[in-house]
Phi, psi and omega in degrees: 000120169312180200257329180293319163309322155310316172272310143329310181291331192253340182305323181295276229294352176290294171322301190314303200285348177274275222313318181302342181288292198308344173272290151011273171313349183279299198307310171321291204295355196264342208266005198258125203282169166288168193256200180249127160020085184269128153278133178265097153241195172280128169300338211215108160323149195241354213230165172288157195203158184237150184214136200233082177276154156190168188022056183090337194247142175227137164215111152303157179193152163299102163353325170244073168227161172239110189278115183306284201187149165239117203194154161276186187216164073040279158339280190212184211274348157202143169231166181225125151227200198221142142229137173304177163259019153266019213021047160294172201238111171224099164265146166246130206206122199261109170263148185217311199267333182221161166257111208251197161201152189318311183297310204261021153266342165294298195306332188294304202278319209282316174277347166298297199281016171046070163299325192267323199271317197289164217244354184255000176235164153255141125094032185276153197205130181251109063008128159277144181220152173226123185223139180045007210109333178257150168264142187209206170225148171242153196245162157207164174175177176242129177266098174283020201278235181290339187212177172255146223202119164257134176214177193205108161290066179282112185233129192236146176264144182274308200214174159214001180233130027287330188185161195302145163205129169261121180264148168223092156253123206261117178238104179278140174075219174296311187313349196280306191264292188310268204316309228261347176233033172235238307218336219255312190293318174317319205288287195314272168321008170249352185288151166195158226211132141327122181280005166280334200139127183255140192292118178301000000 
């Protein structure tokens, strides 16, 4: 059999098995949910770093950052928090007494600051996110009050057993791209926990 006979003979079914791949392949990638928003940053801080235990908790963090307060809180049954020196806000809250999750702590902040309502905010957006590994939701918008404002709301869960503990970072501005592309993850990979468990 000649080499034109051949091709002839093989050609259909060759053409079948590409087209059948190509649907296959169609079919997966369409039935696949989107994922949530994965940030590629840097693991290991670039900056000088400080580092702060009490009760069960160590948290490394950047020397020009400030630790706000260790406390019990309002919010949750303890919080630490941080500012930057553009005063972005990055807390960690510690639940014992109730069982929460990222989302209906997104849902809390989105009614505190009236996001959907208010006539001072723009351009608002809800998200799922992976940030270092952890899962949350980031929130954005622009704030129009005396001045305009840009902000970016992230909360992410570290753990959730002996009980839930959450990072939340409220980021402004410039701070939005410099911290999240030094600084958010070194900060998530520097929290560590007794493993029973941390003391209010």
């Amino acid at each position: 059999m000649n080499s034109k006979a051949l091709i002839r003979k093989f050609l259909p079914r060759c053409v079948f098995i590409v087209v059948c791949l190509a649907t296959i392949t169609c079919v997966i990638s369409c039935t696949k949910q989107a994922p949530a928003k994965s940030e590629a940053v840097n693991q290991t801080y670039s900056v000088a770093v400080e580092n702060y235990k009490n009760k069960d908790l160590e948290i490394i963090y950047p020397a020009d950052w400030s630790l706000l307060h260790d406390e019990a809180g309002i919010i949750a049954d303890r919080t630490v928090a941080f500012e930057t020196k553009e005063a972005s806000r990055i807390t960690v809250f510690i639940y014992k007494s109730q069982a929460r999750t990222y989302s209906d702590l997104a849902d809390n902040l989105e009614q505190q600051l009236r996001l959907r309502s208010s006539n001072d905010v723009k351009g608002f957006k809800r998200e799922p996110v992976e940030l270092g590994n952890y899962k949350g939701i980031r929130l954005g918008w622009i704030n129009f009050g005396l001045s305009e404002t840009k902000n970016e709301a992230t909360i992410l869960q570290l753990r959730a057993a002996p009980y839930p503990v959450f990072v939340q970072f409220h980021l402004f501005d410039d701070d939005i791209e410099y911290q999240t592309n030094t600084n958010l993850v070194p900060f998530l990979h520097g929290i560590s926990f007794d493993p029973q468990g941390v003391n209010l």
